[in-house]
C-alpha positions as CSV (number, residue, x, y, z in Angstrom):
1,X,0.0,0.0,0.0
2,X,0.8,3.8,-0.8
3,X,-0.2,7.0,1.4
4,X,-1.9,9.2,-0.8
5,X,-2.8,12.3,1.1
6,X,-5.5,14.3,0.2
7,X,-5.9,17.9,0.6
8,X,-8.5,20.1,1.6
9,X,-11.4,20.1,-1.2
10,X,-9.4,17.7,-3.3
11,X,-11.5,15.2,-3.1
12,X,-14.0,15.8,-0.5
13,X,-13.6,12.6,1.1
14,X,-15.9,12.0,4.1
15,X,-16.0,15.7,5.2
16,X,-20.0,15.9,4.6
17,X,-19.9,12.8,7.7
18,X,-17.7,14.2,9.8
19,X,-19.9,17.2,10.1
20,X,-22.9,15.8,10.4
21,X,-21.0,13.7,13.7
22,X,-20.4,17.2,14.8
23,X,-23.6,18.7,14.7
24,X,-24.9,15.5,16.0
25,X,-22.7,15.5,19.0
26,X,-23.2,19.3,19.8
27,X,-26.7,19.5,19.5
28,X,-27.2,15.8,21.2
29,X,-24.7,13.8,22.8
30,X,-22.7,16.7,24.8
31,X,-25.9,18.4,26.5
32,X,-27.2,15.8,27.7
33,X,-27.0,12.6,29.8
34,X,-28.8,9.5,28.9
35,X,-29.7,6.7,32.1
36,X,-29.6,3.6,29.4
37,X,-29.1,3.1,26.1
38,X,-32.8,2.9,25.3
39,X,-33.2,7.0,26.3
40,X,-30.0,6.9,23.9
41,X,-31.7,5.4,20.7
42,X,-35.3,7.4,21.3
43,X,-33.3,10.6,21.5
44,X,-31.0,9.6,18.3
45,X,-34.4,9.1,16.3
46,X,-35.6,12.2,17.6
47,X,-32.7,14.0,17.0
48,X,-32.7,12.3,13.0
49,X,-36.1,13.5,12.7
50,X,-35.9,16.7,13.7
51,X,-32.4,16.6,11.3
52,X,-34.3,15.5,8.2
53,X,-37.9,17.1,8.6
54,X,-36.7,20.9,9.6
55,X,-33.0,21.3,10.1
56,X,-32.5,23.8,6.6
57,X,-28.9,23.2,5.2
58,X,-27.1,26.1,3.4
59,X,-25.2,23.7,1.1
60,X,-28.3,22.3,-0.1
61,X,-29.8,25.3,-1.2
62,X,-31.3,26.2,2.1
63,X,-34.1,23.6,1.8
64,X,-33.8,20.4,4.3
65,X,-32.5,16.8,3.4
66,X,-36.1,15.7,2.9
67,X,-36.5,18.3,0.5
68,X,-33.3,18.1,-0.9
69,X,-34.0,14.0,-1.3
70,X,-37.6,14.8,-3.2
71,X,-35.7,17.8,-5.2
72,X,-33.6,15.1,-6.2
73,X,-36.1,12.1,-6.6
74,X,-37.6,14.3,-9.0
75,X,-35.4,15.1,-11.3
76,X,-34.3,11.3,-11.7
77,X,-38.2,10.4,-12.7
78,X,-38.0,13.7,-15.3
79,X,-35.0,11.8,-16.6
């Protein structure tokens, strides 16, 4: 195997992730403390709700994922 580094931008890489799993921990997992994991997963699919229903995202045109995903679903069926 070969190190090939990347640089910022060039490709992108998992950066999209990686800030998403900061959002996620700023807005969740470091304000609050969870008794089991059970509290854990109702408050992860709270917290993806709330993410995909009304969290607007600049990069996507300041429209949410779920309206990004049916911008994009449509333009595949006009295809």
């Amino acid at each position: 195997m070969v190190s090939s580094p990347s640089f910022v931008r060039q490709p992108e890489c998992n950066g999209c992730v990686e800030r998403f799993i900061r959002t996620l921990k700023e807005q969740l997992l470091w304000v609050r403390v969870f008794q089991n994991v059970e509290e854990l997963r109702c408050a992860l699919a709270e917290f993806r709700e709330r993410y995909n229903q009304r969290w607007i995202v600049q990069r996507r045109g300041y429209l949410t994922p779920a309206q990004a995903r049916q911008q994009l679903l449509a333009l595949g069926a006009a295809a």
